[in-house]
DRENPA-3360 file (N, C-alpha, C; in nm, 2 decimals, always signed):
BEGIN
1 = XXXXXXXX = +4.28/+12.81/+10.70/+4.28/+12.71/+10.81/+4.27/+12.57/+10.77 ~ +4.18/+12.54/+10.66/+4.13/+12.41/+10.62/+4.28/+12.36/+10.55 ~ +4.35/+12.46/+10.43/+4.49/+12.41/+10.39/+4.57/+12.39/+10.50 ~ +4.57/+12.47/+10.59/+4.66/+12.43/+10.72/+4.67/+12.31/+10.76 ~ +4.56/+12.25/+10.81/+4.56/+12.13/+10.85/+4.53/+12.02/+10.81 ~ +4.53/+12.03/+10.64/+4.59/+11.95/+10.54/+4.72/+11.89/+10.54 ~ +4.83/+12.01/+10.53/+4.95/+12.01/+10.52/+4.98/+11.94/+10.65 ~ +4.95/+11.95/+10.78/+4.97/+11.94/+10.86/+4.95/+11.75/+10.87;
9 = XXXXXXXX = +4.82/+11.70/+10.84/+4.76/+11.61/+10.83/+4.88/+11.51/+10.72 ~ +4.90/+11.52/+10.64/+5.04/+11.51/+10.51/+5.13/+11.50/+10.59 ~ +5.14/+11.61/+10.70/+5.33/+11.58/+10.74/+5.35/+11.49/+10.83 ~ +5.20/+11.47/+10.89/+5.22/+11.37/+10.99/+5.21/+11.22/+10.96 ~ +5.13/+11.18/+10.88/+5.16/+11.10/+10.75/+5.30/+11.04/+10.69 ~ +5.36/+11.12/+10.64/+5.49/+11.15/+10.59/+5.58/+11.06/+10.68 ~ +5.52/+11.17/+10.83/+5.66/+11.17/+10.92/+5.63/+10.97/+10.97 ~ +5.51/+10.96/+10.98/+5.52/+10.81/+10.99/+5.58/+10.70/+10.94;
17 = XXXXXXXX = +5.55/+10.74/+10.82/+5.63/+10.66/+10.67/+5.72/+10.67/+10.73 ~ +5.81/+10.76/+10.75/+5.99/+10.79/+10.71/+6.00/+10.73/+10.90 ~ +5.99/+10.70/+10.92/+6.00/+10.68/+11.10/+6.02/+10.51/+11.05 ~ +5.92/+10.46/+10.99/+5.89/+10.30/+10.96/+5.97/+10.26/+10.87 ~ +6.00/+10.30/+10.78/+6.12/+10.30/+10.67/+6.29/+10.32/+10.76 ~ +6.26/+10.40/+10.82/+6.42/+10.38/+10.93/+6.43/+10.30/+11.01 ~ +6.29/+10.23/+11.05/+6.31/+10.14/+11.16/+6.38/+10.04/+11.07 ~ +6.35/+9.98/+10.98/+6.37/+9.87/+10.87/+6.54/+9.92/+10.83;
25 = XXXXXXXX = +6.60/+9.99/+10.81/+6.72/+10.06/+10.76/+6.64/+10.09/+10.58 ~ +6.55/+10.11/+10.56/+6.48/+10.09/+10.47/+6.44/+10.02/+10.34 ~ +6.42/+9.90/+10.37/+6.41/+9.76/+10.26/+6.30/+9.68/+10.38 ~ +6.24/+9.72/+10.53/+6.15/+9.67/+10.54/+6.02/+9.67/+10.49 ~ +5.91/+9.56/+10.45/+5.81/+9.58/+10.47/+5.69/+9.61/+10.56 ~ +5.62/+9.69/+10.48/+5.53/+9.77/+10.62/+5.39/+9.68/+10.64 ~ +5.36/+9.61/+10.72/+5.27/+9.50/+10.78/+5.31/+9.36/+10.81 ~ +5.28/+9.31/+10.95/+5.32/+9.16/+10.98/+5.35/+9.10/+10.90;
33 = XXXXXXXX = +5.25/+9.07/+10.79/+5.25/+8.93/+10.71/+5.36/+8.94/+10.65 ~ +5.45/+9.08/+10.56/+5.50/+9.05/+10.48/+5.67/+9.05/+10.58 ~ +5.64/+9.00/+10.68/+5.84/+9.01/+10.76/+5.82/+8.82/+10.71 ~ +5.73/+8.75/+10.68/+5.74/+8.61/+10.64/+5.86/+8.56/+10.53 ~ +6.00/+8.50/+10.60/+6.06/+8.51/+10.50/+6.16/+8.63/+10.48 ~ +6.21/+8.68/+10.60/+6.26/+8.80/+10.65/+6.31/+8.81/+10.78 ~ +6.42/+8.84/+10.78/+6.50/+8.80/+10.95/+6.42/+8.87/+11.05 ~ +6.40/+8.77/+11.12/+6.37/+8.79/+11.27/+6.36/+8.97/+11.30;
41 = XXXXXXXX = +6.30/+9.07/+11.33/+6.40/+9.19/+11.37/+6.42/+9.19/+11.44 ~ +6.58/+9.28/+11.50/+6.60/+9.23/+11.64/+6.58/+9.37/+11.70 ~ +6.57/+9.31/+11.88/+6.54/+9.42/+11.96/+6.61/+9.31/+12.08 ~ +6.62/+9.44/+12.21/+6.65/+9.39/+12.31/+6.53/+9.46/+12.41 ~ +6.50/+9.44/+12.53/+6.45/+9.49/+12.63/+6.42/+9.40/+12.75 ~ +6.43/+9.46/+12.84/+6.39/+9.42/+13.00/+6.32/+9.34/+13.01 ~ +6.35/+9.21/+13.11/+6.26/+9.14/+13.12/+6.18/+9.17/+13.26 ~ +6.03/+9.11/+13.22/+5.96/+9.18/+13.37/+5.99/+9.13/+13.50;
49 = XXXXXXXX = +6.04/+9.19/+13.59/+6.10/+9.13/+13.70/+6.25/+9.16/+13.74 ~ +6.30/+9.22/+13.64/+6.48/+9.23/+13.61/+6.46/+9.34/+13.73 ~ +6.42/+9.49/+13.72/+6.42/+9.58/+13.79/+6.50/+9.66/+13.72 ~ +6.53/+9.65/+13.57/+6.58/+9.73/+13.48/+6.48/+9.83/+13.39 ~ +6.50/+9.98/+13.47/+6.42/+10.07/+13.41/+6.42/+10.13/+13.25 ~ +6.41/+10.04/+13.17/+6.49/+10.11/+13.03/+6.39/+10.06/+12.89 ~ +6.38/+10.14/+12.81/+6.32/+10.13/+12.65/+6.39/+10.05/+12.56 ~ +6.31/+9.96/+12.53/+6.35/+9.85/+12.42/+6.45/+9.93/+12.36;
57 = XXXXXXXX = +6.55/+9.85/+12.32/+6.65/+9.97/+12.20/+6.60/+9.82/+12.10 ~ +6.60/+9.92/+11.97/+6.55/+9.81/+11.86/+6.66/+9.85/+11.70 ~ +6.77/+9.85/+11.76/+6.88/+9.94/+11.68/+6.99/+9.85/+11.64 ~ +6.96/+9.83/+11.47/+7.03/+9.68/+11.42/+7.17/+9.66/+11.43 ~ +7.23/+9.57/+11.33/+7.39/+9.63/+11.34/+7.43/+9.71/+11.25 ~ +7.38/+9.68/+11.17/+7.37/+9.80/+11.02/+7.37/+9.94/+11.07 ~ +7.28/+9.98/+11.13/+7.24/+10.12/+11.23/+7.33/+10.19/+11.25 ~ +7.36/+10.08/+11.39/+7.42/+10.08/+11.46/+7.56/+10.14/+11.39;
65 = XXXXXXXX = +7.63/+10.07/+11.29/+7.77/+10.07/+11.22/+7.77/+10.22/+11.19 ~ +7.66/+10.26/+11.12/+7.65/+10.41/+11.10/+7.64/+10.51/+11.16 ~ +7.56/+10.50/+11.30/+7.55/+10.60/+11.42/+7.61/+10.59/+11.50 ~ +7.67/+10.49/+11.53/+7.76/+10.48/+11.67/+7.70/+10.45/+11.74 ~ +7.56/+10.38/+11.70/+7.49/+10.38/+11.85/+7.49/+10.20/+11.94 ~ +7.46/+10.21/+12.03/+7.46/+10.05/+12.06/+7.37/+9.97/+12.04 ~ +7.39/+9.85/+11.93/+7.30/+9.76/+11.83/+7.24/+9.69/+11.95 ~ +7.11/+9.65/+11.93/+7.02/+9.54/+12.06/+7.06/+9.40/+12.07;
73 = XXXXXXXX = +7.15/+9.36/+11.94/+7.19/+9.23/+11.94/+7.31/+9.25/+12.04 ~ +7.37/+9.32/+12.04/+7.52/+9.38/+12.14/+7.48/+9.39/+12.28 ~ +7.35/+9.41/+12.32/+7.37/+9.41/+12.48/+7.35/+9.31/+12.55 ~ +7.39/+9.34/+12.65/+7.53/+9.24/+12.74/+7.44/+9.24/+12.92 ~ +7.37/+9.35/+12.91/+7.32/+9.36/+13.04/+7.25/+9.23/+13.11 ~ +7.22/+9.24/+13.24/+7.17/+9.10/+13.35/+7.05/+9.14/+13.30 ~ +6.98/+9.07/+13.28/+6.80/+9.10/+13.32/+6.76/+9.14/+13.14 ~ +6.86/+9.12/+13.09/+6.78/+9.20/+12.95/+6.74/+9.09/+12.86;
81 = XXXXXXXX = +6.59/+9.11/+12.77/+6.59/+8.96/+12.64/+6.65/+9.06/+12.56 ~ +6.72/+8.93/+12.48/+6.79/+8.97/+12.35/+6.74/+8.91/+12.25 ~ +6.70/+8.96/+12.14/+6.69/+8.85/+12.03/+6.73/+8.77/+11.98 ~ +6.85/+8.82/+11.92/+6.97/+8.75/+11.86/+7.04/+8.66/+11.93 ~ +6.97/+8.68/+12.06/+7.09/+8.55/+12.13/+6.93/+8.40/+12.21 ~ +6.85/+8.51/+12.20/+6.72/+8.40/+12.29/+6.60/+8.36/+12.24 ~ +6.59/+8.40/+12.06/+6.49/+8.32/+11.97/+6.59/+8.26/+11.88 ~ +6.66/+8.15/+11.89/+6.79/+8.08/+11.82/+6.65/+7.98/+11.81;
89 = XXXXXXXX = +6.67/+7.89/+11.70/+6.65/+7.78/+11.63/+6.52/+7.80/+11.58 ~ +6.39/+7.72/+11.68/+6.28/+7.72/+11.65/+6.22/+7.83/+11.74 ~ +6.14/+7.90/+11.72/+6.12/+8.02/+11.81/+5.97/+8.08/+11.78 ~ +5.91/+8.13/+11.89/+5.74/+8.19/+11.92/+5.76/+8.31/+12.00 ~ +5.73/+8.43/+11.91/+5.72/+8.57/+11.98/+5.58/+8.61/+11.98 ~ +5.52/+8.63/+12.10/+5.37/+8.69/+12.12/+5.37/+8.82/+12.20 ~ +5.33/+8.92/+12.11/+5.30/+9.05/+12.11/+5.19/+9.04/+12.20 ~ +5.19/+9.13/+12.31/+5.03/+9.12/+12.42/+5.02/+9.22/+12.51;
97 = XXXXXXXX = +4.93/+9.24/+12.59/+4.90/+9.37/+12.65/+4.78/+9.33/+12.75 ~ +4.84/+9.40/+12.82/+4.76/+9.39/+12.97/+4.62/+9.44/+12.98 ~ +4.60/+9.49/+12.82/+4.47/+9.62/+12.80/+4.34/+9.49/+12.78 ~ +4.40/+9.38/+12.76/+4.32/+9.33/+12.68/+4.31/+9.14/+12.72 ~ +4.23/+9.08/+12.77/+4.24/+8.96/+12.90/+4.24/+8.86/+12.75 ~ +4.19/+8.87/+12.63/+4.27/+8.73/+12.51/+4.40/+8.80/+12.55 ~ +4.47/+8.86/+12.53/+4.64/+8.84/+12.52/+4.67/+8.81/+12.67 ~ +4.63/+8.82/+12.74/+4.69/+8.76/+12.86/+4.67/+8.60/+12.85;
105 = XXXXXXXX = +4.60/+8.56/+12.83/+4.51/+8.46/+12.79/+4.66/+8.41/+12.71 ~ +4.64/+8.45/+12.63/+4.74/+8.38/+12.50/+4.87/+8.35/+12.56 ~ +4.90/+8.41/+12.59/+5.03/+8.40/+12.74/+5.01/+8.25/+12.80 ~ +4.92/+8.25/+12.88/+4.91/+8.11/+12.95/+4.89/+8.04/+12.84 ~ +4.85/+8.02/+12.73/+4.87/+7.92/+12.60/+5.01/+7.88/+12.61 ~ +5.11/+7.97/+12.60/+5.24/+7.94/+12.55/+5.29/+7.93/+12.64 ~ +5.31/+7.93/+12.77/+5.33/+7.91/+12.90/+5.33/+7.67/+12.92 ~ +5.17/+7.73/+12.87/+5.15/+7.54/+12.86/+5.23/+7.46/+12.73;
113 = XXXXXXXX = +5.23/+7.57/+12.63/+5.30/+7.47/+12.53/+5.43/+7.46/+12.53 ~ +5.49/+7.53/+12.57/+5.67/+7.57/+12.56/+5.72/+7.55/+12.69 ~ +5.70/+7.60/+12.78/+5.72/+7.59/+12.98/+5.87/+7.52/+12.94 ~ +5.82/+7.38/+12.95/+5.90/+7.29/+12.96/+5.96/+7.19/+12.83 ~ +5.96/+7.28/+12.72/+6.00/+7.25/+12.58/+6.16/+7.31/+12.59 ~ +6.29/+7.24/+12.58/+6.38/+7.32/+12.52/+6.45/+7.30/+12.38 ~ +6.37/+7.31/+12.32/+6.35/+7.31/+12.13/+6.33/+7.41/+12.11 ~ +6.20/+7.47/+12.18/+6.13/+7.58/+12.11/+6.17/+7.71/+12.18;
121 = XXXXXXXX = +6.24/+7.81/+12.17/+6.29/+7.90/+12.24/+6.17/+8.01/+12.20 ~ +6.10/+8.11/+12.33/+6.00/+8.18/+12.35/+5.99/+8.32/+12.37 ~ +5.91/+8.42/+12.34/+5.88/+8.55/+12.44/+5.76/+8.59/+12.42 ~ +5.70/+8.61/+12.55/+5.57/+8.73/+12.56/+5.61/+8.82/+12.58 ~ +5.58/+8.91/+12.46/+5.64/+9.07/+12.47/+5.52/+9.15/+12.49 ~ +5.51/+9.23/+12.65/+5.41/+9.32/+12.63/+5.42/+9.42/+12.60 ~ +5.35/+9.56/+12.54/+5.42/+9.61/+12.44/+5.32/+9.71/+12.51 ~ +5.37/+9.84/+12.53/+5.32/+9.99/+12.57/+5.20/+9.97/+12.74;
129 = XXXXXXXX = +5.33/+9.89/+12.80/+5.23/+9.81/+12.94/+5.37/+9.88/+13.05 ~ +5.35/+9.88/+13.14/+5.41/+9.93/+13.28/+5.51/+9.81/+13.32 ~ +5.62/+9.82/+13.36/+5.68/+9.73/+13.36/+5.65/+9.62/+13.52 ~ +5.63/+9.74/+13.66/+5.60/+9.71/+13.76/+5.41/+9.61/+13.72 ~ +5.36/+9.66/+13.62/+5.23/+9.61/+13.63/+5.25/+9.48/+13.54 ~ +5.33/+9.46/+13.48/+5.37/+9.29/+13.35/+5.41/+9.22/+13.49 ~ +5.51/+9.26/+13.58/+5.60/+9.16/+13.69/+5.46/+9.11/+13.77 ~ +5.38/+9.18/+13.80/+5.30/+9.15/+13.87/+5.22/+9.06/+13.82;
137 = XXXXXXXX = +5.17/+9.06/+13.76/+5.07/+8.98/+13.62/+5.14/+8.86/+13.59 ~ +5.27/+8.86/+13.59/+5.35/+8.74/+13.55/+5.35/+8.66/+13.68 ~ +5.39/+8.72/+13.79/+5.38/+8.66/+13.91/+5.27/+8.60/+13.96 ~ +5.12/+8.67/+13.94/+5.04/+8.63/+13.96/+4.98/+8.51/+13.85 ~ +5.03/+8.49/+13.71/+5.00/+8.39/+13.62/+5.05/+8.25/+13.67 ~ +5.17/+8.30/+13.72/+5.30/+8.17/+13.72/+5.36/+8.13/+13.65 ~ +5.36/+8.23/+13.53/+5.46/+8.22/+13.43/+5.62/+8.19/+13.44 ~ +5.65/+8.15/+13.36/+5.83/+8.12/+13.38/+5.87/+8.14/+13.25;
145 = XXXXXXXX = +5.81/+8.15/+13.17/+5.90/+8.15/+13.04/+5.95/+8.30/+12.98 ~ +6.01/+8.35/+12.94/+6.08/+8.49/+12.94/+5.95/+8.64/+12.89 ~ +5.93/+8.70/+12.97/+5.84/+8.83/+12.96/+5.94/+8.96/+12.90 ~ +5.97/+8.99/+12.83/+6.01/+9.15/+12.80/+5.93/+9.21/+12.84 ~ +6.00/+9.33/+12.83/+5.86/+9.44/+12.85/+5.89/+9.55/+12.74 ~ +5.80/+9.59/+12.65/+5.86/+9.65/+12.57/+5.76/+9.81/+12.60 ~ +5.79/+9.90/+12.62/+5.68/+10.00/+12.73/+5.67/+10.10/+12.69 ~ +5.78/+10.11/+12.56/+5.76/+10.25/+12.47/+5.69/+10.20/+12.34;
153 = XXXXXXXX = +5.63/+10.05/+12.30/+5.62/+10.01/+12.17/+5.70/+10.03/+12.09 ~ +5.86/+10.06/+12.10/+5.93/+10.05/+11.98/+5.98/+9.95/+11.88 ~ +5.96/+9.79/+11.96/+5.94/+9.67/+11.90/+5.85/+9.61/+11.84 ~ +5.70/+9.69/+11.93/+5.57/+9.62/+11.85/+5.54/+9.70/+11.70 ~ +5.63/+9.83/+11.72/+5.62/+9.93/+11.52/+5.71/+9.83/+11.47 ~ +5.84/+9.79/+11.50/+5.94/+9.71/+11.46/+5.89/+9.58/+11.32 ~ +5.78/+9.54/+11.48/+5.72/+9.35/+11.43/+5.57/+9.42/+11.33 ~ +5.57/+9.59/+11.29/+5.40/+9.62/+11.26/+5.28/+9.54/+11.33;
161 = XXXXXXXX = +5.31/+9.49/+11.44/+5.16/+9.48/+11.56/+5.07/+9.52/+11.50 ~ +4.98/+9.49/+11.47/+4.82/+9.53/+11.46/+4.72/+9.56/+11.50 ~ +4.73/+9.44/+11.63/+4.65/+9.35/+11.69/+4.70/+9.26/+11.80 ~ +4.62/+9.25/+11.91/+4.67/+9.17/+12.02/+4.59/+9.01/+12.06 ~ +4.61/+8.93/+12.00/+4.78/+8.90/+12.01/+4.82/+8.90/+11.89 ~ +4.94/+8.93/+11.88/+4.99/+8.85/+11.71/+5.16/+8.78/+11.76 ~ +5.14/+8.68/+11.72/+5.18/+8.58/+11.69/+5.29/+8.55/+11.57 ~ +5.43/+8.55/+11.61/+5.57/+8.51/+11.49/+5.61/+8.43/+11.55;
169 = XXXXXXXX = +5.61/+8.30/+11.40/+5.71/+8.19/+11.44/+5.82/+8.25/+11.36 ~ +5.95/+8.16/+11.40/+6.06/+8.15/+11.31/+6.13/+8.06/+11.33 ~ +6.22/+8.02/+11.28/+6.34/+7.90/+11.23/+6.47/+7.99/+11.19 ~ +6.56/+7.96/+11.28/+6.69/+8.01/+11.31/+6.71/+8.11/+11.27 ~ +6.64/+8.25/+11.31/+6.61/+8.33/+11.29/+6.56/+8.44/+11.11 ~ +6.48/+8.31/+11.07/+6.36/+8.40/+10.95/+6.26/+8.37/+10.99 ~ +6.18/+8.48/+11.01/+6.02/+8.44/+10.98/+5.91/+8.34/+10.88 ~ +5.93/+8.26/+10.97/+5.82/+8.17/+10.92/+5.65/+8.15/+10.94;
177 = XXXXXXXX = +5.60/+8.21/+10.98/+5.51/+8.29/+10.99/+5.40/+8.37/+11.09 ~ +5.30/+8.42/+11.07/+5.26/+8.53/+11.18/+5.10/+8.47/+11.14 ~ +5.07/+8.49/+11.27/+4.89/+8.46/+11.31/+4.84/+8.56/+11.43 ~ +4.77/+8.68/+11.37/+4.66/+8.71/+11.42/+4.58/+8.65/+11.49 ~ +4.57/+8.59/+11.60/+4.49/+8.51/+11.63/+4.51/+8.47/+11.79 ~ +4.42/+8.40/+11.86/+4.44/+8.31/+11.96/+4.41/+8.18/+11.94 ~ +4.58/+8.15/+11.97/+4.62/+8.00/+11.95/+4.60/+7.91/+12.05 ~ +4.53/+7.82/+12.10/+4.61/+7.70/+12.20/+4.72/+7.65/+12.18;
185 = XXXXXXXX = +4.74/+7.58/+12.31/+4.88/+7.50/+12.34/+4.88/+7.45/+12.24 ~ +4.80/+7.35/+12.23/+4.84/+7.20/+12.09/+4.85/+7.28/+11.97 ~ +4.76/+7.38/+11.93/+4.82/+7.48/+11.80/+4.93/+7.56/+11.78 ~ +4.95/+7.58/+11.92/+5.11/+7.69/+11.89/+5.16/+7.52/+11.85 ~ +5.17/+7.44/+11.92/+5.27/+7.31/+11.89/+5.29/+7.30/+11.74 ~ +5.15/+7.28/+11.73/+5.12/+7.25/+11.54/+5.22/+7.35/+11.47 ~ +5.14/+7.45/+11.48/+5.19/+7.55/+11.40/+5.36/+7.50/+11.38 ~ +5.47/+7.52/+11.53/+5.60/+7.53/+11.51/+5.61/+7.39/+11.40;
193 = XXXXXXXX = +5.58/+7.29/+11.45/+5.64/+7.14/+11.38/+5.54/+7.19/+11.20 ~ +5.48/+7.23/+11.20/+5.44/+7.29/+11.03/+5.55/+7.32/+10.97 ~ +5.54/+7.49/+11.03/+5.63/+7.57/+10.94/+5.84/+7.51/+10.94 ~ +5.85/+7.49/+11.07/+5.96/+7.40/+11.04/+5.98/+7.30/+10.95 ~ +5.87/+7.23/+10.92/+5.89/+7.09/+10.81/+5.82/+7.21/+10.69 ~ +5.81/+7.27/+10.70/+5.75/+7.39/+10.50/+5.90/+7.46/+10.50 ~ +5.96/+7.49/+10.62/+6.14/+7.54/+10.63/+6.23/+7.47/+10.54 ~ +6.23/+7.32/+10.63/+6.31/+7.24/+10.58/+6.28/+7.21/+10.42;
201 = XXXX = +6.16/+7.19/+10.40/+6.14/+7.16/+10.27/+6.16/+7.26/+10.14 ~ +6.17/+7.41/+10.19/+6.20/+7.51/+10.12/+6.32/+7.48/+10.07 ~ +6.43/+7.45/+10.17/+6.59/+7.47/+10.18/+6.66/+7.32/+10.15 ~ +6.54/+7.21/+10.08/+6.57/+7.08/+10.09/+6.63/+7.07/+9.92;
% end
């Protein structure tokens, strides 16, 4: 019995690895920090409020080319965030969850610092949250700036989430970097005008 559930314990193991390694087409790194310097990953999913009942698809074009399946950068639907088309230039993605009042929190950070920025292109992705309970929450915040809903977590295994909130900047879609943490307004600011001028200067 004790070998049993060894093997068992191993396969489930295993089966994680090889789940996380496909998500990647397999050359991703497995934890936040190291997508630094590594394209954006893309996903699509519902924003809260669309009325669109559907699971992040997080399925590249590479994938995609090989399965026939439909890449997330490819969809076309009303109501849906895309990556590829709605973190262009300078961009802040915050992983957050309703389980937990800092990530809501964190939300109204970026709400105050981006709202009315159009430089900095945004998303609060809540991630294994109810889609009817994000619209709500968003409505009652007074948020305006774009909510996914991501409700199966197939994008927060994607971005390796940790922890809520975590925090990706990027620059025309590479990662420029990830914070664990709760940011203020004036710090998410910081942060973008940083790693954009450590960008430029990389590529200078």
């Amino acid at each position: 019995m004790k070998a049993a559930g060894t093997i068992l314990a191993v396969l489930v193991v295993a089966g994680i690895g090889y789940s996380l390694f496909q998500l990647g087409g397999g050359n991703r790194p497995i934890g936040s920090e190291n997508l630094i310097g590594e394209p954006l990953p893309e996903f699509a999913a519902p924003l809260a409020g669309s009325g669109i009942d559907a699971d992040s698809n997080i399925t590249s074009r590479t994938v995609a080319e090989r399965s026939g399946a439909n890449a997330a950068c490819d969809v076309k639907l009303p109501g849906a965030f895309v990556s590829c088309r709605d973190l262009t230039g300078d961009a802040v993605v915050v992983f957050w969850s309703l389980r937990k009042q800092a990530c809501i929190d964190q939300v109204d950070e970026l709400q105050k610092a981006f709202a009315n920025d159009e430089r900095v292109n945004v998303a609060a992705v809540a991630f294994n949250d109810d889609l009817d309970d994000v619209a709500a929450t968003m409505k009652e915040r007074g948020w305006t700036i774009p909510v996914p809903v991501d409700r199966d977590g197939a994008a927060s295994i994607l971005y390796s989430v940790a922890g809520c909130p975590s925090i990706y900047f990027a620059r025309d879609g590479v990662v420029t970097g990830v914070r664990l943490a709760t940011l203020d307004a004036a710090q998410l600011r910081r942060e973008v005008v940083s790693l954009a001028r450590e960008a430029r200067a990389g590529t200078g």
